[in-house]
C-alpha positions as CSV (number, residue, x, y, z in Angstrom):
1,X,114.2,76.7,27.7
2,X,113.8,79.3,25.4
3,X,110.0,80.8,24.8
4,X,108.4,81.7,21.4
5,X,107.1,84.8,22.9
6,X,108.1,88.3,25.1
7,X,106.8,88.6,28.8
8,X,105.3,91.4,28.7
9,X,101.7,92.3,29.9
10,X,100.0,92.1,26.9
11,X,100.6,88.6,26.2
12,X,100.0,87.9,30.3
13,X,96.8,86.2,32.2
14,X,96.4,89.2,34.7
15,X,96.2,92.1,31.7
16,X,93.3,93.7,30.1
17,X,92.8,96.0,27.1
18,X,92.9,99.5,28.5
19,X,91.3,102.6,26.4
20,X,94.5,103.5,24.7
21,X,96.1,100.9,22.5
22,X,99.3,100.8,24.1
23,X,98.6,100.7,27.6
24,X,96.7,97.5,29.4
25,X,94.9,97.2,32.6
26,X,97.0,94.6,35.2
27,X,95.0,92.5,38.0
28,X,97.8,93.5,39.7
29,X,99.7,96.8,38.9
30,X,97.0,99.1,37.6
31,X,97.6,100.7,34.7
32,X,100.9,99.9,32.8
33,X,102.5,99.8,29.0
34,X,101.4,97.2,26.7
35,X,105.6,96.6,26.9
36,X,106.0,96.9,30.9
37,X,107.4,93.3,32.1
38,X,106.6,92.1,36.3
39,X,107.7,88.8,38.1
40,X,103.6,87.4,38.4
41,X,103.7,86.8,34.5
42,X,101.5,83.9,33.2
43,X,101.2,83.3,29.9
44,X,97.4,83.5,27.9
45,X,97.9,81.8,24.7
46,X,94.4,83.2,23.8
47,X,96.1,87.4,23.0
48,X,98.5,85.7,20.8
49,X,98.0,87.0,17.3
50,X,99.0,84.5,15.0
51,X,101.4,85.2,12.1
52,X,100.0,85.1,8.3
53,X,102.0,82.6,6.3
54,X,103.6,83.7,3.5
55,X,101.5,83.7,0.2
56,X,102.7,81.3,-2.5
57,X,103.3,82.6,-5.3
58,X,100.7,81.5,-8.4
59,X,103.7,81.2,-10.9
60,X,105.6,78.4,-9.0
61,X,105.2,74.8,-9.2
62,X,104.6,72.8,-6.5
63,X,107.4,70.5,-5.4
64,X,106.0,66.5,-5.7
């Protein structure tokens, strides 16, 4: 099964914002990348940013 997302710490349970942007504060391995990637990965749906749909465009017609 593929996932929609990386596993990488600063999508995982254990991970905290650290001072600087791309670093992050692990439960488990101290201080570490926003990138790094370790086997006690859980996944916290709640740091996913969401993507922004695309804009329509005011000059096309719906499609009924």
């Amino acid at each position: 099964m593929d996932a929609e997302y990386e596993k990488i710490c600063l999508y995982c349970e254990h991970a905290a914002p650290a001072y600087e942007s791309d670093h992050m504060c692990c439960d488990l391995k101290g201080i570490v990348s926003s990138g790094f990637k370790c086997r006690k990965f859980i996944y916290d749906p709640l740091k996913r940013i969401p993507r922004v749909p695309k804009k329509q465009d005011d000059n096309e017609m719906p499609q009924i």
